[in-house]
C-alpha positions as CSV (number, residue, x, y, z in Angstrom):
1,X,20.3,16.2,10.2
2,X,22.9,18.0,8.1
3,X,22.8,21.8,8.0
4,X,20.9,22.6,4.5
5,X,19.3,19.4,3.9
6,X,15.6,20.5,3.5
7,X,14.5,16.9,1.6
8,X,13.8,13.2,2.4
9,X,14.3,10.5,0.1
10,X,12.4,7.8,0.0
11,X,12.7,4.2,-1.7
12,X,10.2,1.7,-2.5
13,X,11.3,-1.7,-3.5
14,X,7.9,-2.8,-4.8
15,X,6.7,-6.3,-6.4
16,X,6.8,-5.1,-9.8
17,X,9.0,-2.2,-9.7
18,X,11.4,0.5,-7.9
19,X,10.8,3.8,-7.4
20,X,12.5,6.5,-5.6
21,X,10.3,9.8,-5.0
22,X,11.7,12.8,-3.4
23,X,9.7,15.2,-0.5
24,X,9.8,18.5,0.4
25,X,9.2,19.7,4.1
26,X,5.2,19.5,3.7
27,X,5.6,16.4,2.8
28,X,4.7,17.3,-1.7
29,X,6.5,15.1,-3.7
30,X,9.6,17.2,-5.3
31,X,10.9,14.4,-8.1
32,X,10.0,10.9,-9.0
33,X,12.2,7.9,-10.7
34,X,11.0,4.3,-11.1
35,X,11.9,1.2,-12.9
36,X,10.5,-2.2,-13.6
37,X,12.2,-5.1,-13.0
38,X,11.9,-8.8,-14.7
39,X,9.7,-11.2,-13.1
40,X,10.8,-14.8,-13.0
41,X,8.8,-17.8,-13.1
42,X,10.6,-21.1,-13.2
43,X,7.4,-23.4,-13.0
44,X,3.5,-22.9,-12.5
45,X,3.2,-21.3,-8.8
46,X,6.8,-20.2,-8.8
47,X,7.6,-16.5,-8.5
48,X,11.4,-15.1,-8.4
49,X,13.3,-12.0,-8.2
50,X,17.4,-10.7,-9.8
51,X,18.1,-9.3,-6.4
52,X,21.1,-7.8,-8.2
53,X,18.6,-6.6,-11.0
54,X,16.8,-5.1,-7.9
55,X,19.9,-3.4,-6.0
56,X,21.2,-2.0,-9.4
57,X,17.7,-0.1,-10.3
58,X,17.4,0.9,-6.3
59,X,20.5,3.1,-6.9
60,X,19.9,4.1,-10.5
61,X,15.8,5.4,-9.4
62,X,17.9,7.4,-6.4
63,X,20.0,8.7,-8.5
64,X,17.2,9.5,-11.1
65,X,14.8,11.1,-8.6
66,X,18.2,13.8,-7.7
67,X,18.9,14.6,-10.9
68,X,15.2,15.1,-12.0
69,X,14.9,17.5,-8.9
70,X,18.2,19.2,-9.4
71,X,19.4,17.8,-6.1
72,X,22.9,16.1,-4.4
73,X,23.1,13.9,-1.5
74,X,24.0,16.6,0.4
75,X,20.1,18.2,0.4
76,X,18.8,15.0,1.6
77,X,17.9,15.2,5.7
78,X,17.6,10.7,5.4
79,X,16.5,8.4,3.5
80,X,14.0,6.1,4.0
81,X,13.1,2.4,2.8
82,X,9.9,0.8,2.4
83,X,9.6,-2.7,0.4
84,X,7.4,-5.8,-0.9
85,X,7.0,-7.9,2.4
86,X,7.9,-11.7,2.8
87,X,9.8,-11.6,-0.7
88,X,12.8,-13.8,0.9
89,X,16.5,-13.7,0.0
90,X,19.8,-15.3,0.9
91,X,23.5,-14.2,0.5
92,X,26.7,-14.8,1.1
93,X,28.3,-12.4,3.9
94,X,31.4,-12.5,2.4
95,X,30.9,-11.8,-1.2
96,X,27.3,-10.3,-1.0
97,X,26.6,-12.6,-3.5
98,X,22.8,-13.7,-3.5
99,X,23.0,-17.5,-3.6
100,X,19.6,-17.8,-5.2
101,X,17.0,-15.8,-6.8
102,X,14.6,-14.0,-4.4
103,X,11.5,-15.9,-3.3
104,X,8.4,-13.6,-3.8
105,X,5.5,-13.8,-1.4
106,X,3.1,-14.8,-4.2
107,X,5.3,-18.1,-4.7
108,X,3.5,-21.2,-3.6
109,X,6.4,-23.6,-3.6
110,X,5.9,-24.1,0.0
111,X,2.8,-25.7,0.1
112,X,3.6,-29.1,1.0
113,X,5.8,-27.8,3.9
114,X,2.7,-25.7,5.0
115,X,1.2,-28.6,5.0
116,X,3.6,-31.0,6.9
117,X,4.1,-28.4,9.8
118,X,0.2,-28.1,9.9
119,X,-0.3,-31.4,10.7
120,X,-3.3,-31.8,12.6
121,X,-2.9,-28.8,14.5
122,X,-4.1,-26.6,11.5
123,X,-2.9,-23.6,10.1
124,X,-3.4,-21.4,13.4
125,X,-0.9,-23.9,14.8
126,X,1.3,-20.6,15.8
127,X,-0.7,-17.8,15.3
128,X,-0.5,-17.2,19.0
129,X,2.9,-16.3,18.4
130,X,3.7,-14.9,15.7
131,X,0.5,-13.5,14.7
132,X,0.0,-15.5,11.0
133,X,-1.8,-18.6,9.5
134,X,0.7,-21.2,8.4
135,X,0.7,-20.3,4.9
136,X,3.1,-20.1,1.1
137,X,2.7,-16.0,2.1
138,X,5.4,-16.0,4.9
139,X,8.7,-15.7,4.8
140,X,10.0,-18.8,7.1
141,X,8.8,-22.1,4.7
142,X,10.5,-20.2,1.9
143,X,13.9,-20.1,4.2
144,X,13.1,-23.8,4.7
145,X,12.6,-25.1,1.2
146,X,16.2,-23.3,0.4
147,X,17.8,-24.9,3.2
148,X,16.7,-28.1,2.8
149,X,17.5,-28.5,-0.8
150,X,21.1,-27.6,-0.2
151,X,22.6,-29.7,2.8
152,X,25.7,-27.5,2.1
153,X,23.8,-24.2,2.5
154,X,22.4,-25.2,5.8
155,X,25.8,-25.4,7.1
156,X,27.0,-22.7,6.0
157,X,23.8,-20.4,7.3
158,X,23.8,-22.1,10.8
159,X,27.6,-21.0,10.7
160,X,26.7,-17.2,10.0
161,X,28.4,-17.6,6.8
162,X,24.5,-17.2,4.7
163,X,22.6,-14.2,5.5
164,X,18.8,-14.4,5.4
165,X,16.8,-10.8,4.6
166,X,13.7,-9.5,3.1
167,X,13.8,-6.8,0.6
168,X,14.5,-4.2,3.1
169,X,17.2,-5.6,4.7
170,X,18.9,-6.4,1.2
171,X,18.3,-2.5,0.9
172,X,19.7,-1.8,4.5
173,X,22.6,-4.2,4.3
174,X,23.7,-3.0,0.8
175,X,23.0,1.1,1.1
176,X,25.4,1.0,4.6
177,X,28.3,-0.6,2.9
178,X,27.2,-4.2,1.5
179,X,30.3,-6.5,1.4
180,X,33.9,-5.7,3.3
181,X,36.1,-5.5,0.4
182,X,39.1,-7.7,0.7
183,X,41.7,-5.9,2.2
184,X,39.7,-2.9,3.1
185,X,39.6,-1.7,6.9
186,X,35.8,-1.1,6.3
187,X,33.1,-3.4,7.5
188,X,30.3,-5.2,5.9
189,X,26.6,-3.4,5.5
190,X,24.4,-3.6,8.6
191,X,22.0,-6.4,8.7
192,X,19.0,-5.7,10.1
193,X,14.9,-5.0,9.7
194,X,12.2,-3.4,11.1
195,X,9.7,-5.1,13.5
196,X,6.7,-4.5,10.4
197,X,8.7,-7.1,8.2
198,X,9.8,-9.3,10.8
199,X,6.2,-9.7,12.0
200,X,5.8,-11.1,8.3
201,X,8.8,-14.0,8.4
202,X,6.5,-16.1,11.0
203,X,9.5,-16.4,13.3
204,X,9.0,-13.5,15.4
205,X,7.3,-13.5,18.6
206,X,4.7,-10.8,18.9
207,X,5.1,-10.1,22.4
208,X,8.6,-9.7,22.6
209,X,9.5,-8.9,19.6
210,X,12.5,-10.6,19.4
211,X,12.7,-14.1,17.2
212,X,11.3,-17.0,18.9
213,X,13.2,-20.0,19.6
214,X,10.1,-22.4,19.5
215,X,9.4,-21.0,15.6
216,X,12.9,-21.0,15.0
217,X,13.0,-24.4,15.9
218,X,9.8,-26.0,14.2
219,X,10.9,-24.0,11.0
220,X,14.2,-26.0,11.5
221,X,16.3,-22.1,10.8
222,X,19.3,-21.3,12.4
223,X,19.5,-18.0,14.2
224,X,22.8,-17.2,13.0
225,X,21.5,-16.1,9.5
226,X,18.5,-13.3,10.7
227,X,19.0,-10.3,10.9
228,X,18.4,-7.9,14.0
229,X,15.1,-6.6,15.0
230,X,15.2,-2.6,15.2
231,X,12.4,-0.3,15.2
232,X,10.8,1.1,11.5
233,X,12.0,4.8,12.6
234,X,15.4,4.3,13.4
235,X,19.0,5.4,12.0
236,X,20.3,2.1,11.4
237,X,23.2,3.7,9.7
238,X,24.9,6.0,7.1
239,X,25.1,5.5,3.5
240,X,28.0,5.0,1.7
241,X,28.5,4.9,-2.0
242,X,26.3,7.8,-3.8
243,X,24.3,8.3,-1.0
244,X,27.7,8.3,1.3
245,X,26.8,10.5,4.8
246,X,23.1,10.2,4.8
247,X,21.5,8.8,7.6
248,X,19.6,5.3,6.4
249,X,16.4,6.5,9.3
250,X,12.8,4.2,8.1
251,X,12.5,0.5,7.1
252,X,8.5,-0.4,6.7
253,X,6.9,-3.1,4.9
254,X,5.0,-1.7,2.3
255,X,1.8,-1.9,3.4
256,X,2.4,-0.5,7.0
257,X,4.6,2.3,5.4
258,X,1.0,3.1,3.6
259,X,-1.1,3.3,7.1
260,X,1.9,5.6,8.3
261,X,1.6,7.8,5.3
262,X,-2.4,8.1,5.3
263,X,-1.7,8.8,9.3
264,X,-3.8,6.5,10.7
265,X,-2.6,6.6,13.8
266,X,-5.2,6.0,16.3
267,X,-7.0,2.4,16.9
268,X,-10.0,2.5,14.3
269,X,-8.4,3.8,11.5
270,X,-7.9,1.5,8.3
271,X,-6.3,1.6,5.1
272,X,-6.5,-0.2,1.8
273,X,-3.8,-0.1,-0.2
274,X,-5.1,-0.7,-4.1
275,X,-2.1,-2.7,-6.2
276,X,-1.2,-6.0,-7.5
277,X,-2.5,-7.3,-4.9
278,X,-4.9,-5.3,-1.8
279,X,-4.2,-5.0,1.2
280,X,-6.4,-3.3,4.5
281,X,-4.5,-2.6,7.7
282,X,-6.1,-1.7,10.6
283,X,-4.9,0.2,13.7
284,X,-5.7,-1.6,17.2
285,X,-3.1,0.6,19.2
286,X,-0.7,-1.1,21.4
287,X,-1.9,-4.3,22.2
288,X,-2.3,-7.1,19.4
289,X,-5.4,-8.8,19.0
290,X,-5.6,-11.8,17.7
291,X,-7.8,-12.9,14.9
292,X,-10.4,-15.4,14.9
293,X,-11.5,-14.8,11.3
294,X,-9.1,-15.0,8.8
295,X,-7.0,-11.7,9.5
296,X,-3.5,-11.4,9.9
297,X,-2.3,-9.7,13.5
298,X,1.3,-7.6,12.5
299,X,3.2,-4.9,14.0
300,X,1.7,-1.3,12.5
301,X,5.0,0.6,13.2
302,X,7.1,1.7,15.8
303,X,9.2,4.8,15.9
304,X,12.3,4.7,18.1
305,X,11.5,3.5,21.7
306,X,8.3,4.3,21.5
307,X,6.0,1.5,22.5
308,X,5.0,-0.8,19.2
309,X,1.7,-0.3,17.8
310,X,0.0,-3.2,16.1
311,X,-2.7,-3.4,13.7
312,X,-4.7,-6.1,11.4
313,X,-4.1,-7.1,8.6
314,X,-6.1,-8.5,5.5
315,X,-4.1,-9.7,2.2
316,X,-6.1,-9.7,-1.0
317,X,-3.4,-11.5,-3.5
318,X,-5.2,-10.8,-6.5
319,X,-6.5,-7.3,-7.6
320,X,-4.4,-4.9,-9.5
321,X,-2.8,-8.3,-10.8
322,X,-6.3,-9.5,-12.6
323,X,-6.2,-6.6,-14.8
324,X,-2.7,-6.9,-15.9
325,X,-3.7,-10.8,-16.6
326,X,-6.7,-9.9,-18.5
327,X,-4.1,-7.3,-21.0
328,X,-1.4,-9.8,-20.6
329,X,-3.0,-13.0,-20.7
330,X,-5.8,-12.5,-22.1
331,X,-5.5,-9.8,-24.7
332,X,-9.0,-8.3,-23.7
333,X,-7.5,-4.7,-23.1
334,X,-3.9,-3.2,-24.8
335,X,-3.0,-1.3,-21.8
336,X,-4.4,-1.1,-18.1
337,X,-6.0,2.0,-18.0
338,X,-8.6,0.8,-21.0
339,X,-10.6,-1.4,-18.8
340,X,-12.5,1.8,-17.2
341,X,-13.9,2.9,-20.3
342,X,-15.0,-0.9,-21.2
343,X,-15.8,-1.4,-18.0
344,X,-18.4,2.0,-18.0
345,X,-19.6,0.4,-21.9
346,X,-21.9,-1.3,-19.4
347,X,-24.3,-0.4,-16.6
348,X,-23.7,-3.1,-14.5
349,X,-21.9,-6.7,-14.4
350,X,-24.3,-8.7,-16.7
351,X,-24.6,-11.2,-13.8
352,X,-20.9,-12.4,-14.1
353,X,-18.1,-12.5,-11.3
354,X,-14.9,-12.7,-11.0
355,X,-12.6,-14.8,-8.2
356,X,-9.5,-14.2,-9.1
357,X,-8.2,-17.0,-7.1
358,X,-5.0,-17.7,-9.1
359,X,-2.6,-19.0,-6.6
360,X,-5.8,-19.9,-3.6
361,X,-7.6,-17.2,-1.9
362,X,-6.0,-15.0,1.8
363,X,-7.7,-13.0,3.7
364,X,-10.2,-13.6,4.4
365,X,-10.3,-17.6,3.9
366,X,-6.9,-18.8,3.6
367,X,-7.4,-21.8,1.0
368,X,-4.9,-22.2,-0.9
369,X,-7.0,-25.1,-2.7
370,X,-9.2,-22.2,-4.5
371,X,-8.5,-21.5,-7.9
372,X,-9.7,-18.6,-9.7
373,X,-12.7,-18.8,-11.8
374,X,-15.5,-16.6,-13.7
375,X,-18.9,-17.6,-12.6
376,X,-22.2,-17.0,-14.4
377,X,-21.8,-16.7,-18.0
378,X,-24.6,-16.4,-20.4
379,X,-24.7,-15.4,-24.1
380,X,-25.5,-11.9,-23.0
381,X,-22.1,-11.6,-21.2
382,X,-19.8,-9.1,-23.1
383,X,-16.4,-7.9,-22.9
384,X,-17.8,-5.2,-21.2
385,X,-19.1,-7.2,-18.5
386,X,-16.0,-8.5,-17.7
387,X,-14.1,-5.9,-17.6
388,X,-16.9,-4.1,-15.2
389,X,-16.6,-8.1,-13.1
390,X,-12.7,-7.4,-13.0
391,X,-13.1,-4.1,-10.9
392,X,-16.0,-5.2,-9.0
393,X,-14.1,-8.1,-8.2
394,X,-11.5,-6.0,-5.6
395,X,-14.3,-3.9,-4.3
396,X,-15.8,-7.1,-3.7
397,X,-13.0,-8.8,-1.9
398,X,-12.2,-5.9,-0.1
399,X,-16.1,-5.9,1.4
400,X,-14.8,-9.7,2.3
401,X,-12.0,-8.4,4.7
402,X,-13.6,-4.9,5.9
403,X,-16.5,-6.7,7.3
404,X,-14.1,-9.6,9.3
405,X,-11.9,-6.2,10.3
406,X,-15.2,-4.9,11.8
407,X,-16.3,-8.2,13.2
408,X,-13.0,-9.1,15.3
409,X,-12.4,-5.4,16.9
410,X,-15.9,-4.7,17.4
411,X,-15.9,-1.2,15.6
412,X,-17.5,0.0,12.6
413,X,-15.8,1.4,9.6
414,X,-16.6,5.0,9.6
415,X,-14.5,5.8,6.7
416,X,-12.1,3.9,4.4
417,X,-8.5,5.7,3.1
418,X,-7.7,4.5,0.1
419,X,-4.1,4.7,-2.0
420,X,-2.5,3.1,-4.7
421,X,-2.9,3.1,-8.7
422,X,-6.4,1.5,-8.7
423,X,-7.9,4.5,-6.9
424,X,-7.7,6.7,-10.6
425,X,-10.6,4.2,-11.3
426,X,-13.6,6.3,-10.8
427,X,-16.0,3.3,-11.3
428,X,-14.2,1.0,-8.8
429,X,-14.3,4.0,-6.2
430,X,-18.1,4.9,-6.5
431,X,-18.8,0.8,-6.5
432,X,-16.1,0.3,-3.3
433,X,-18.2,2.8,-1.4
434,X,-21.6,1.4,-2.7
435,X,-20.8,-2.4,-1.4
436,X,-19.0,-1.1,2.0
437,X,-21.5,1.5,2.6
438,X,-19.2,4.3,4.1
439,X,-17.3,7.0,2.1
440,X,-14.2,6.1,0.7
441,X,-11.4,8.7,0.9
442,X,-8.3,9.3,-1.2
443,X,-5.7,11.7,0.0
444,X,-3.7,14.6,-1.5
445,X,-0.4,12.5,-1.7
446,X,-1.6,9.6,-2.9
447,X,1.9,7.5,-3.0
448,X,1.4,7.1,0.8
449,X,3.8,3.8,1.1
450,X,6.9,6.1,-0.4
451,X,5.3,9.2,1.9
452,X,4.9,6.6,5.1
453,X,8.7,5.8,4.5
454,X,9.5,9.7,4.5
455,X,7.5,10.3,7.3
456,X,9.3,7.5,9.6
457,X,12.9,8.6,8.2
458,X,11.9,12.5,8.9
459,X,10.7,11.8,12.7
460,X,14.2,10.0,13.3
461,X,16.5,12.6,12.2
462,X,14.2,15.4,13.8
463,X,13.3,16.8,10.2
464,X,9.4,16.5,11.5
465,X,8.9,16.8,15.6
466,X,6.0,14.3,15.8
467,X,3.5,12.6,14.7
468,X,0.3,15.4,15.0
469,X,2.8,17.4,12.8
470,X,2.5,14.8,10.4
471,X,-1.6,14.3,11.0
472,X,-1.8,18.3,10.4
473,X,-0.4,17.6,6.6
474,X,-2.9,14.8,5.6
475,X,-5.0,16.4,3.1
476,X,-8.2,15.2,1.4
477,X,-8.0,14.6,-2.4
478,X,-11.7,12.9,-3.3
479,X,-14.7,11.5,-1.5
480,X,-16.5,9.0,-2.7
481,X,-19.9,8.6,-1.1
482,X,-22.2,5.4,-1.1
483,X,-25.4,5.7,-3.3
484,X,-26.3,1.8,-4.0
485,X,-29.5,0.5,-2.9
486,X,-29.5,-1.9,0.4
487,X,-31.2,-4.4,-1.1
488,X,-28.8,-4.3,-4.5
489,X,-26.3,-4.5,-2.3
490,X,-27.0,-7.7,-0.4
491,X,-28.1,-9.0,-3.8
492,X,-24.6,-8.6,-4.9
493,X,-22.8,-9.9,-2.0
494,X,-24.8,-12.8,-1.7
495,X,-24.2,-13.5,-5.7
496,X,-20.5,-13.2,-4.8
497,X,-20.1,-15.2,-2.1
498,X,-21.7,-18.1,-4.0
499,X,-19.0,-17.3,-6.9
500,X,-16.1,-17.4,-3.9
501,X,-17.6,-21.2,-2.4
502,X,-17.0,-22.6,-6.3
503,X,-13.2,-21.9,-6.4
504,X,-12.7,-24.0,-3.4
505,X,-11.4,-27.7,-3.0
506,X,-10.6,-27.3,-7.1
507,X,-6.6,-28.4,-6.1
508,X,-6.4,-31.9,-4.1
């Protein structure tokens, strides 16, 4: 750590946007800088990324979040990465060149090569492994369908010559020197990622942590192309460029940057992270455990040598993404933030749901057959109700995966932490507590995925000691406490659940 550098950066290479927030020592937020970037989509079902759209606003937010904090390179201690997961992306080594747009994870191109390498074996066909269902989500079909439409690429990749990444090691690869300039004595960026976003390519082995020859070899993906596997709290280089001398220290996915930042680190503790889509991770200490129920098994985090600790995972696609569809789409609100007051217009949801099911359902069913649909309409339903079935709708879900979470590692919820911009929604919070029955907690610092990024960075260059230092800083923010009837409550659930069997077998 440099002499003087009493901050951490942080970047966060999110679905929608990128944003670079700056922290002090107690882990406040100093400065803030964000951008949006375009999304693509070429055809129904088909989501795509500018990865040079993406690297140029990573280095403008950076420079943003300094100058709005009156800061230089020099005060940063690290920086630390944190990104959407299983977005995928190839380039050429030589040039850096991307050599096509990036794949996102809501893309369901894939789906007849899920369905091929299924076969009759199903979609847990390697979930021993590698801890997934066969499914569009992952990062390995969307490396397939790229090689196999360019005969030309393949060679080229199984010759070392194409370099697969996800977002963070883009990031990585490009921050610690990108392409060797011709004629220049220095090297090439370093290409490598974490163990939280390799656990979400499907090609990693869980056990080992290393990429496993058997998925490497069903996926039909050369070796040559990945990246290495390092921890998430580890210096996996130097900057150069405008952040030249500081020590690149984190990579997390997004989501397990989130349970670092809300400090769940003991088994039992669980996150959900309220965005475009939602996602709940929890901790089950250093031993994965494989899920019988629709939940994903991942790597939580590791920091330096330190054993791994893994966690579960449940993927809601669809939440923070219906209410942009419903101003976008729809026209039923003109900015996001209106559907609280429309949603509040009303006491309760007119007997209307909403299953947003716009590219099939995850976790907890994993069909990507469902399509989304608004169930029980009456002459009575108004605007109002929808907007108050939108919200409902992700407390809802979420109910879906907290009770599989509770089911497959035989603990209760005692307590949900909750983060992300959905969490400003009063009337989602009281009805997520209401439908899970325990309190729902928001902290302090509620950009935790930016804060878990810091928090990883900061324990590798020594700028925190350890992790109960970090545990000390959590703060509460808001409780939410449940108030909702029993028996309204399993009226509810049992309404939604028939509202979630209707979107199924809709695609053939």
């Amino acid at each position: 750590m440099t002499v003087g550098s009493s901050f951490l950066a942080a970047i966060d290479q999110g679905t929608t946007s990128t944003r670079c927030i700056v922290f002090d020592p107690d882990g406040h937020i100093v400065s803030v800088d964000q951008r949006e970037h375009e999304q693509i989509f070429p055809r129904p079902g088909w989501v795509e990324h500018d990865a040079g759209e993406i690297w140029a606003n990573v280095q403008a937010v950076t420079q943003g979040a300094l100058d709005r904090a009156g800061l230089s390179r020099a005060d940063l201690a690290a920086v630390g990465i944190t990104n959407q997961r299983e977005t995928t992306l190839l380039w050429d080594a030589r040039t850096g060149e991307p050599v096509h747009n990036a794949i996102v994870w809501q893309d369901t191109r894939t789906d007849r090569i899920i369905r091929e390498l299924a076969g009759d074996a199903g979609a847990d066909r390697f979930r021993d492994r590698c801890g997934t269902p066969l499914a569009t989500y992952f990062s390995a079909p969307k490396i397939r369908w790229l090689l196999d439409r360019d005969p030309e690429l393949r060679k080229r990749a199984e010759a070392g010559d194409v370099l697969f990444g996800t977002i963070d090691t883009w990031l990585i690869w490009q921050l610690t020197g990108g392409a060797a300039k011709a004629g220049s004595r220095a090297t090439a960026g370093t290409h490598a990622t974490d163990v939280t976003n390799a656990s979400r390519t499907m090609l990693m082995n869980l056990e080992t942590l290393d990429w496993d020859d058997e998925l490497l070899a069903a996926f039909d993906i050369p070796r040559a192309m990945l990246p290495t596997i390092r921890p998430s709290a580890y210096n996996y280089g130097e900057a150069r460029g405008m952040l030249a001398g500081v020590p690149v220290a984190s990579a997390l996915g997004d989501q397990q940057a989130a349970l670092f930042g809300q400090v769940c680190f003991s088994p039992g503790e669980v996150k959900c992270t309220y965005g475009t889509g939602s996602f709940l991770l929890l901790n089950t200490g250093e031993a994965p455990v494989q899920s019988k129920r629709g939940l994903v098994t991942t790597l939580a985090y590791q920091v330096g040598d330190d054993a791994p600790v893994y966690a579960l995972e449940g993927s809601i696609a669809v939440t923070g993404a219906l209410v942009q569809w419903l101003r976008d789409n729809i026209g039923l609100i003109s900015s996001a933030d209106e559907i609280n007051a429309l949603a509040a217009s009303v006491p309760d949801n007119g007997g209307c749901y909403i299953v947003p099911a716009f590219a099939g359902l995850f976790a907890p069913y994993w069909r990507p057959d469902a399509r989304g649909i608004i169930a029980g309409l009456t002459s009575f339903v108004t605007k109002g109700h929808l907007a108050r079935a939108a919200l409902e709708s992700t407390a809802w879900q979420v109910r879906d995966v907290v009770t599989a979470m509770a089911l497959e590692s035989g603990v209760d919820i005692a307590v949900l932490k909750v983060d992300g911009g959905m969490t400003a929604s009063e009337l989602l919070m009281n009805f997520q507590a209401d439908v899970l029955d325990v309190p729902v907690v928001r902290p302090t610092v509620a950009e935790t995925t930016c804060l878990g990024a810091a928090y990883a960075a900061g324990l590798t260059v020594g700028f925190w000691p350890d992790l109960a230092t970090l545990r000390a800083q959590w703060k509460v923010d808001r409780t939410w406490r449940p108030s909702m009837a029993a028996e309204a409550r399993d009226q509810g659930a049992r309404m939604w659940g028939k509202a979630v069997a209707r979107t199924m077998n809709w695609e053939d």
